[in-house]
C-alpha positions in Angstrom: 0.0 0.0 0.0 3.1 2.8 0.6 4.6 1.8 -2.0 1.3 2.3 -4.6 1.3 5.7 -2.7 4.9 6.7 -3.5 4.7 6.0 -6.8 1.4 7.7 -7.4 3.0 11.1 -5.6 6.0 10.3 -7.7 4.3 10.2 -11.0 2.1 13.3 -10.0 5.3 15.3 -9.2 7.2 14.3 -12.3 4.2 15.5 -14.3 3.6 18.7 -12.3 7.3 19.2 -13.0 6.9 18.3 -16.7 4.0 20.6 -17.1 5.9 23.8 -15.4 9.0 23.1 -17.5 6.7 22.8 -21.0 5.1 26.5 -19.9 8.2 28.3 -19.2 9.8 27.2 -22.3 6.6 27.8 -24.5 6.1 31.3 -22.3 6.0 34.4 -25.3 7.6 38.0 -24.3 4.8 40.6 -24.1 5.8 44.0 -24.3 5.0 46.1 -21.7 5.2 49.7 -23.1 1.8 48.1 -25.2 0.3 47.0 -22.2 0.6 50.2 -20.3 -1.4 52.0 -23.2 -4.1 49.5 -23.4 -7.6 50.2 -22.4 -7.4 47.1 -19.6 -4.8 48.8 -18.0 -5.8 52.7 -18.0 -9.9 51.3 -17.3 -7.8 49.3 -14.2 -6.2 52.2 -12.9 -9.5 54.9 -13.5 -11.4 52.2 -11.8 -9.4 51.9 -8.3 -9.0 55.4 -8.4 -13.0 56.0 -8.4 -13.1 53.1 -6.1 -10.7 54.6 -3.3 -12.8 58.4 -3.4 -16.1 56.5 -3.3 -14.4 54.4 -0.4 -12.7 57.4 2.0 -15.9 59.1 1.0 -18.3 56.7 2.5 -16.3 55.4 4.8 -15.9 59.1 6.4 -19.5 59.9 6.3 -20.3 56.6 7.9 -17.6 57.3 10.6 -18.8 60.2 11.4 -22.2 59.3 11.8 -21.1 56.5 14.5 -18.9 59.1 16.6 -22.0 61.5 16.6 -24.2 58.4 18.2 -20.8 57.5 20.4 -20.6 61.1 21.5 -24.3 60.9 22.2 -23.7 57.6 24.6 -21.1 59.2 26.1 -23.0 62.2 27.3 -25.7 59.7 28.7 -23.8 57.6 30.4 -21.8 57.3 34.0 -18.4 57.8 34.7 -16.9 54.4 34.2 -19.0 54.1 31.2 -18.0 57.4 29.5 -14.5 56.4 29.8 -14.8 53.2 28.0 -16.9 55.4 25.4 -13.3 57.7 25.3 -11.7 54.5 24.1 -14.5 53.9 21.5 -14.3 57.6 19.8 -10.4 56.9 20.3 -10.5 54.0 18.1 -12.6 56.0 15.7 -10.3 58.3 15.4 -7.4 56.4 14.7 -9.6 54.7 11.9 -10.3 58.1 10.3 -6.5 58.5 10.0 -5.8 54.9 8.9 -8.3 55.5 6.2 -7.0 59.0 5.2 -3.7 57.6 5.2 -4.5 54.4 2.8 -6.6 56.6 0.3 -3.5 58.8 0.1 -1.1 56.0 -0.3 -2.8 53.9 -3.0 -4.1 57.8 -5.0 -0.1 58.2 -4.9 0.7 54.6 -6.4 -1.8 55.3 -8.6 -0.4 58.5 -9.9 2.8 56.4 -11.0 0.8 54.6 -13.7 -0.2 57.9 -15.4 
């Protein structure tokens, strides 16, 4: 019984071998300077753009809408309660600036492809 079973993952790793081998030698050169002017590639770019402003956009406006209902909490509750609602707003903050910060990042990678 092992021994059907090594030679069955033998086999299958000579052909997965074989068949890796076969692609890179049949693998054509594309060029690249074509690529960069095609309509896949300038639609690609357009598209994560729009996608990142309609992202920081809602994600802002939705943010902001939850620290206005945390703000409210806070001012309703007790003492030991409006400190963990300090930690709450904290977080929100933090996420308004991790969200700012990954808009501006991927806008700036972005701008490389242009």
């Amino acid at each position: 019984m092992k021994r059907n079973v090594k030679r069955i993952v033998k086999r299958t790793a000579v052909s997965i071998y074989s068949a890796v081998l076969f692609f890179m030698i049949n693998t054509k050169q594309i060029d690249a300077s074509s690529f960069a002017s095609s309509k896949l590639a300038t639609g690609t770019t357009k598209l994560i753009a729009d996608v990142t402003t309609w992202a920081m956009g809602t994600s802002i406006a939705a943010i902001i809408l939850i620290a206005i209902y945390f703000w409210l909490r806070k001012s309703g509750a007790n003492d030991q309660e409006q400190a963990r609602w300090d930690k709450a707003l904290k977080r929100i903050l933090i996420c308004v600036v991790g969200i700012g910060t990954t808009s501006a990042v991927i806008n700036l990678l972005l701008s490389y492809y242009k």
